[in-house]
Each structure stands twice: as C-alpha cells, then as structure tokens.
N, C-alpha and C positions, 0 to 999 in steps of 0.2 A: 504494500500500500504506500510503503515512503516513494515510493518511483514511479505512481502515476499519477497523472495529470489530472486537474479540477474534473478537464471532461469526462474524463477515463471514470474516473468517479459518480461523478455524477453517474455515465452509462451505469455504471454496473451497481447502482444502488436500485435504478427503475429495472434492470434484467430482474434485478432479487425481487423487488416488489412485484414485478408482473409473474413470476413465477411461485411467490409466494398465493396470490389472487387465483393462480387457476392449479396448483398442486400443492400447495405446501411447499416447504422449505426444510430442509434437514436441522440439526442441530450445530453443526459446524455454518452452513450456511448465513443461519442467525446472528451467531457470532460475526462472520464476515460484513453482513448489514448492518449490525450497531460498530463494527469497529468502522468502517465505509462514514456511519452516519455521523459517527465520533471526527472524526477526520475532518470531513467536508466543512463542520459545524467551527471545528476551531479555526479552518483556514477563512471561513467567511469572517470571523472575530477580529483575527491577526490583519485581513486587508484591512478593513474596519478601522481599528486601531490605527493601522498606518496611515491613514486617510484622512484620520481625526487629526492625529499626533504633525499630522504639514498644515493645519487650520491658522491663520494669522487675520488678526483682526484690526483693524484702523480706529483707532479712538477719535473722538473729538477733536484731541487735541492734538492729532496730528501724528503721535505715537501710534508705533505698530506691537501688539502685544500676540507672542508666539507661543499658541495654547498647548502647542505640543511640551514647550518649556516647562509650562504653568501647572497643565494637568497630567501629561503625558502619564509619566512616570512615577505617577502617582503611588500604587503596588507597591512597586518596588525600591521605594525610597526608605529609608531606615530613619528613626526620629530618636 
C-alpha cells in the first residue's frame, strides 16, 4: 500500500466495495479495505494540512500574517 498511488487507491477500495455488495468479502480482504481506507483518509488530512499550513493573510495594516507559522505546528510544538 506505501507504493500506490491516491488513484490506485482509490480503484481498489471501490473493487473491494463492489465486490463486497455482490459476494462478500473474505477476512483478509477486510483488513485490506480498512487499511486502503486508513491510508487514503490520512493522505486527504496531510494535503489538507499542507494546504492550510501555505494560508497567509493580509491584515489591515498592511502586515502579512503566515498561518502556517501561527497555527501550523500546533501538535507538535512542546510548551
């Protein structure tokens, strides 16, 4: 799973779901769909995150305030 692609992903989560809809699905199967689902769901987080994390804002006053700075890092910051 670390070596395919969003789309790749994507396909074979709908292969699982459509075959779960008209046969079932094994046990090991299942596994593969919630790790697939696992997967997918933190890489949508992580663009997310990155997407957020390059957000810069223009104040009134003319100041640019760099929200990735600000909130980014939030987590993982140590107090």
């Amino acid at each position: 799973m670390n070596n395919m692609t969003v789309e790749q992903m994507i396909g074979r989560i709908n292969e699982l779901y459509h075959k779960s809809q008209a046969e079932g699905l094994t046990a090991a199967e299942k596994e593969e769909q919630q790790a697939l689902r696992q997967a997918y769901v933190a890489n949508v987080r992580a663009n997310l995150r990155g997407q957020l994390d390059n957000i810069s804002i223009v104040e009134q006053d003319g100041s640019i305030t760099d929200l990735g700075e600000k909130f980014g890092n939030k987590s993982r910051r140590t107090h």
